[in-house]
C-alpha positions as CSV (number, residue, x, y, z in Angstrom):
1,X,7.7,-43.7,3.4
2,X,4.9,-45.3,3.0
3,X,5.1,-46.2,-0.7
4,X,3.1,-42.6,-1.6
5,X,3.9,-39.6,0.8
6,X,6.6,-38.9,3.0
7,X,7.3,-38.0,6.7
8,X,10.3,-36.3,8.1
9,X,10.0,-36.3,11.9
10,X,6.3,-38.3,11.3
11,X,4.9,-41.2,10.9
12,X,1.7,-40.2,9.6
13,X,2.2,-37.6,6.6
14,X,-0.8,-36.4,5.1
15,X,0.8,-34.9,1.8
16,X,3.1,-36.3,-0.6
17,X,6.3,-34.6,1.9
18,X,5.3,-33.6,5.5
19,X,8.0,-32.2,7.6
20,X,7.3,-32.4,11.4
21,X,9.4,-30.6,13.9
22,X,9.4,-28.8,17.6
23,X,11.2,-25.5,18.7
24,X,14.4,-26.8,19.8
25,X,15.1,-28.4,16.2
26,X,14.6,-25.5,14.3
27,X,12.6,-24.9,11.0
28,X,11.2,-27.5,9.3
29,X,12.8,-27.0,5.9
30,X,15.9,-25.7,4.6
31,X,16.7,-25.5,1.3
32,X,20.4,-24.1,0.0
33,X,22.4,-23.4,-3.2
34,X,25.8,-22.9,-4.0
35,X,26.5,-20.6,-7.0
36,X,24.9,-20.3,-10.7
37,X,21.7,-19.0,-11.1
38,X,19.4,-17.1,-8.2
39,X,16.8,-19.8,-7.9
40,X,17.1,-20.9,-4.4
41,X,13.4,-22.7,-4.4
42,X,10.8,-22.9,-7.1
43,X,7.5,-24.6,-7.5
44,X,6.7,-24.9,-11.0
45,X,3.4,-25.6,-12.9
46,X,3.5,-28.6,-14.7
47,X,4.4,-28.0,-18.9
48,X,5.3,-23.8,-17.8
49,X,9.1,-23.0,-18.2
50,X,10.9,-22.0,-15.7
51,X,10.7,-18.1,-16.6
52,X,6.7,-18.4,-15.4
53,X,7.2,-20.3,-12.3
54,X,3.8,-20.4,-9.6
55,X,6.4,-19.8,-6.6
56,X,9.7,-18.7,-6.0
57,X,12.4,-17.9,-3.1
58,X,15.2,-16.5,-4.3
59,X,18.3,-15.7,-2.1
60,X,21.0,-13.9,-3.7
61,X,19.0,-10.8,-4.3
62,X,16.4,-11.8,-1.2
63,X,13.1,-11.8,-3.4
64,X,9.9,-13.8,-3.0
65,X,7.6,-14.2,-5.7
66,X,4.6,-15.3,-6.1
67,X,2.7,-16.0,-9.9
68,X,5.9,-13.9,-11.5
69,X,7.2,-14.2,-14.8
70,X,10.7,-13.5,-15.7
71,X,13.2,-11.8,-13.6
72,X,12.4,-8.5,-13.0
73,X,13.9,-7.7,-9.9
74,X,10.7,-7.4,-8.0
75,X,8.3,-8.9,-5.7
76,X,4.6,-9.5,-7.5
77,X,1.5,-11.1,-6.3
78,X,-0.2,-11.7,-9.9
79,X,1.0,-8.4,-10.9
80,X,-1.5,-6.6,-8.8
81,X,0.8,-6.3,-6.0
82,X,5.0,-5.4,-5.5
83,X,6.9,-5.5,-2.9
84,X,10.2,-3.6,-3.9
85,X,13.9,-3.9,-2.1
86,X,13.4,-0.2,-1.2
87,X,10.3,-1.7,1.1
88,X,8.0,0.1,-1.2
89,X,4.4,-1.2,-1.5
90,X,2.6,-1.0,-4.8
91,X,-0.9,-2.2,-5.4
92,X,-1.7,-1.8,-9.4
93,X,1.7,-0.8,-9.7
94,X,5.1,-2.5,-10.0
95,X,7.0,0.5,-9.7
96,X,5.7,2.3,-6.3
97,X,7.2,5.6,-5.9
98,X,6.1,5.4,-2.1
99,X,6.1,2.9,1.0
100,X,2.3,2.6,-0.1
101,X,1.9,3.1,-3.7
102,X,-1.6,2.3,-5.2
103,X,-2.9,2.7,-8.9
104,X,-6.4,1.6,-10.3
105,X,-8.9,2.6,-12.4
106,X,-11.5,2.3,-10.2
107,X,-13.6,3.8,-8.7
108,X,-12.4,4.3,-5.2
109,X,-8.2,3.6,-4.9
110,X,-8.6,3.1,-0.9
111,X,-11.9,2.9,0.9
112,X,-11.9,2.6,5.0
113,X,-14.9,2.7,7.5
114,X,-14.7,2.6,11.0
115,X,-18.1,2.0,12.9
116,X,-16.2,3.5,16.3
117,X,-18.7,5.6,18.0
118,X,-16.6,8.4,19.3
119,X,-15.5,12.3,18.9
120,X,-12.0,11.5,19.1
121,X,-12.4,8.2,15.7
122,X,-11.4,9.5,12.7
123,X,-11.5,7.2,9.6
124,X,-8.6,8.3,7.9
125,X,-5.6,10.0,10.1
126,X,-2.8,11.9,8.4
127,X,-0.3,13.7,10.6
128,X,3.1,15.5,10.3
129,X,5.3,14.9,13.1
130,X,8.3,17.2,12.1
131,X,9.1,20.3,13.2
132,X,10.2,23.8,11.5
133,X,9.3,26.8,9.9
134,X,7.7,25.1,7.0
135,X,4.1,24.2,5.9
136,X,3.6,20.9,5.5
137,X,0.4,19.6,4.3
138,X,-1.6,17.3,6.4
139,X,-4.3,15.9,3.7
140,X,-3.8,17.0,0.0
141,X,-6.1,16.4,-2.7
142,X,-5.8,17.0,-6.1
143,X,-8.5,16.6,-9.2
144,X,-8.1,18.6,-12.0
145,X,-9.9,16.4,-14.9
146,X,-9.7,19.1,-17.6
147,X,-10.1,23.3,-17.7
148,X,-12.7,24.5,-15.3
149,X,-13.7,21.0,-14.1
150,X,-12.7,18.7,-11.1
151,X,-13.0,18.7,-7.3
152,X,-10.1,18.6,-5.1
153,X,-12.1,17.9,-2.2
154,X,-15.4,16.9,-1.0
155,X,-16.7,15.9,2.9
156,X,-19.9,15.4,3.7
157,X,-20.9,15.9,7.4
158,X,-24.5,15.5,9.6
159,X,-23.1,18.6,11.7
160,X,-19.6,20.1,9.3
161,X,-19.1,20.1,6.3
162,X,-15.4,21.4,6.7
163,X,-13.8,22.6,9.9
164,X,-10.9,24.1,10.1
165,X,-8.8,25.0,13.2
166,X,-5.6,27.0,13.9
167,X,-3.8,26.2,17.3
168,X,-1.0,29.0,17.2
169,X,-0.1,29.5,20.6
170,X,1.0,32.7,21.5
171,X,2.7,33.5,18.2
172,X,2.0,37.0,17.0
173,X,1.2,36.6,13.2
174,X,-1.8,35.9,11.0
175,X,-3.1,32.6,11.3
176,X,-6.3,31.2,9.1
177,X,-9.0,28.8,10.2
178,X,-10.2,28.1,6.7
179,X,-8.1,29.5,3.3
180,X,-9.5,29.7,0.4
181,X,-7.2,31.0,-2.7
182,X,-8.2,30.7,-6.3
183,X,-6.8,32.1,-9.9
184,X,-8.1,32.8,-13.2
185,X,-8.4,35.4,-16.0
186,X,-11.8,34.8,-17.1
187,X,-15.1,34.3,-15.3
188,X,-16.0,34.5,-11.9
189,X,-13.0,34.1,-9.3
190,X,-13.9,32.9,-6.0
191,X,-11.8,32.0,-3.2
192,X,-14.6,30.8,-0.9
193,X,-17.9,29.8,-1.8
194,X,-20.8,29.0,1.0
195,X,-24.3,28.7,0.5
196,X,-26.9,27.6,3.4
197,X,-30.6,26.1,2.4
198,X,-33.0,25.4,5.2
């Protein structure tokens, strides 16, 4: 103590409490409670109750949060981001329904790039690895903005635009390369559409 910080394990602390240790001593810090409450440790804005503490570690229900406000059960990063019990990941949402659960309103809700030069890179990489006489869907896209108008999917490609390939061994049935199915009682009802300029 040298009259404004102080050292546990140094002589030399460089904030107001600095906790030095090595391996065989084990974590620097332990802090315990014994019944009432959940708070186990809080850092608190100066003049904020306790209900909108900056930081908090709380045991009995094994949450960490971090800019929360009350007790909702949950893990938040400023409300943009939750971390549930059920190890469910939500970005713009505090309830994700999935282990990666994201909600925005802009304009892109995930964006990836890869600059890997190679026929076998592929940006974004769904696969089912069950097995069965289902059909699960690899990549689904849905966009259906009001009647008659929205896009389920789009690609863009220097060589294909869409590829599709069907691998079915030597199973005897029908198998597709590219589907197209479409519905309607009015107007023109197509289930594929191509058209070639050049």
């Amino acid at each position: 103590d040298d009259g404004n910080r102080i050292g546990l394990g140094t002589n030399t602390p460089d904030f107001s409490l600095t906790v030095n240790t090595n391996p065989t001593s084990g974590l620097g810090l332990k802090v315990s409670r014994t019944g009432g409450g959940l708070i186990g440790f809080a850092i608190v804005e100066e003049g904020q109750p306790t209900t909108l503490r900056g930081w908090s570690f709380e045991s009995w229900n094994q949450k960490l949060r971090i800019n929360a406000s009350g007790d909702n059960g949950i893990t938040t990063l400023k409300n943009l981001m939750t971390l549930d019990r059920k190890g469910n990941v939500g970005i713009g949402t505090e309830t994700p329904s999935y282990p990666l659960h994201i909600a925005t309103n802009r304009k892109y809700a995930g964006y990836f790039t890869s600059d890997s030069l190679s026929d076998e890179t592929h940006v974004v990489h769904a696969e089912f690895k069950g097995t069965g006489l289902k059909d699960p869907i690899g990549v689904y896209g849905k966009s259906i903005a009001g009647l008659g108008a929205g896009i389920g999917g789009y690609f863009v490609g220097g060589f294909w635009g869409v590829r599709g390939v069907v691998d079915a061994g030597n199973w005897g049935g029908v198998v597709n390369g590219v589907s197209g199915y479409a519905t309607g009682s009015q107007g023109s009802i197509i289930g594929v559409s191509g058209e070639a300029i050049g």
